[in-house]
C-alpha positions as CSV (number, residue, x, y, z in Angstrom):
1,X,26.7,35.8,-3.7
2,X,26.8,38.7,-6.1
3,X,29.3,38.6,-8.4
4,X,30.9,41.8,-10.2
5,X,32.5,42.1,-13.4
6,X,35.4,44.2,-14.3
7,X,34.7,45.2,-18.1
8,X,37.0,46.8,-20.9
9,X,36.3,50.4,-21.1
10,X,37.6,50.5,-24.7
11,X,38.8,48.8,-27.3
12,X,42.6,47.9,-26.8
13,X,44.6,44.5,-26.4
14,X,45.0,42.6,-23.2
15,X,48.5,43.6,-22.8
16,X,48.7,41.9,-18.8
17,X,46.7,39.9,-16.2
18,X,47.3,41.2,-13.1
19,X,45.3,39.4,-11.1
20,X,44.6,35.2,-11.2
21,X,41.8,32.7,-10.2
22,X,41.2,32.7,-6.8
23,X,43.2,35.9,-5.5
24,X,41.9,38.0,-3.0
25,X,41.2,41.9,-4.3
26,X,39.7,45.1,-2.8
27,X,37.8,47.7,-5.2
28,X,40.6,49.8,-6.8
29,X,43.0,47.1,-7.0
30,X,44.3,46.6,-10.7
31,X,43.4,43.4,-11.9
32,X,44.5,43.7,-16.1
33,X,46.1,46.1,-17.9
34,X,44.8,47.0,-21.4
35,X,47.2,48.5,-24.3
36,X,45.4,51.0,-26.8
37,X,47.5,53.5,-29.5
38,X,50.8,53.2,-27.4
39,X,48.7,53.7,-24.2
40,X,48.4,51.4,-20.6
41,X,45.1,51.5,-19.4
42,X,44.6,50.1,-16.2
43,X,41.4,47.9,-15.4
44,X,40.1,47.8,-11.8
45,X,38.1,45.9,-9.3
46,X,35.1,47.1,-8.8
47,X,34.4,45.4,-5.2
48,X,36.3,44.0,-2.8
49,X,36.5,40.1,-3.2
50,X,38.1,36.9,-5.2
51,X,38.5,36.6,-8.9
52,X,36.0,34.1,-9.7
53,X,37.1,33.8,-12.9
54,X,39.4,35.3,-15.8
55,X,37.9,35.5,-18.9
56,X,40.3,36.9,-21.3
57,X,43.7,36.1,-22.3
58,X,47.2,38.2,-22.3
59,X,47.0,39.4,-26.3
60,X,43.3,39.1,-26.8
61,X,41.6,42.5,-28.2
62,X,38.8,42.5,-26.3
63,X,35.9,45.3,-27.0
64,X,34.4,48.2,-24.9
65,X,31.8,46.2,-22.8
66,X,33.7,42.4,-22.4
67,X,34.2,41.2,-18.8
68,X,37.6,40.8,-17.9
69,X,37.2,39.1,-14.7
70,X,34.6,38.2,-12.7
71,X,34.5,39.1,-8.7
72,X,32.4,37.8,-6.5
């Protein structure tokens, strides 16, 4: 099984986790929402699938390049 890994696409703060361990997601689907200079930026599933894993936490500043999630 491939797995696919939703990344930051900047630096910002996790502000929410959308998605948990073990839900079911199809590509597009919003799975943590990132907060950067006042602004929500959404990060999205790649594929469809189920989050393997979360690898962040709510409030973490996480830089352009860290997984989020892991889908597989």
């Amino acid at each position: 099984m491939r797995v696919h890994s939703a990344k930051a696409e900047i630096v910002a703060n996790v502000w929410k986790l959308v998605a948990h361990e073990g839900q079911v997601v199809e590509h597009g689907d919003v799975v943590a929402v990132l907060e950067s200079m006042k602004m929500e930026i959404p990060v999205h599933a790649g594929v469809d699938g189920v989050v393997r894993r979360i690898v962040v936490n709510e409030g973490q500043i996480v830089q352009e390049g860290d997984t989020i999630a892991e889908i597989g």
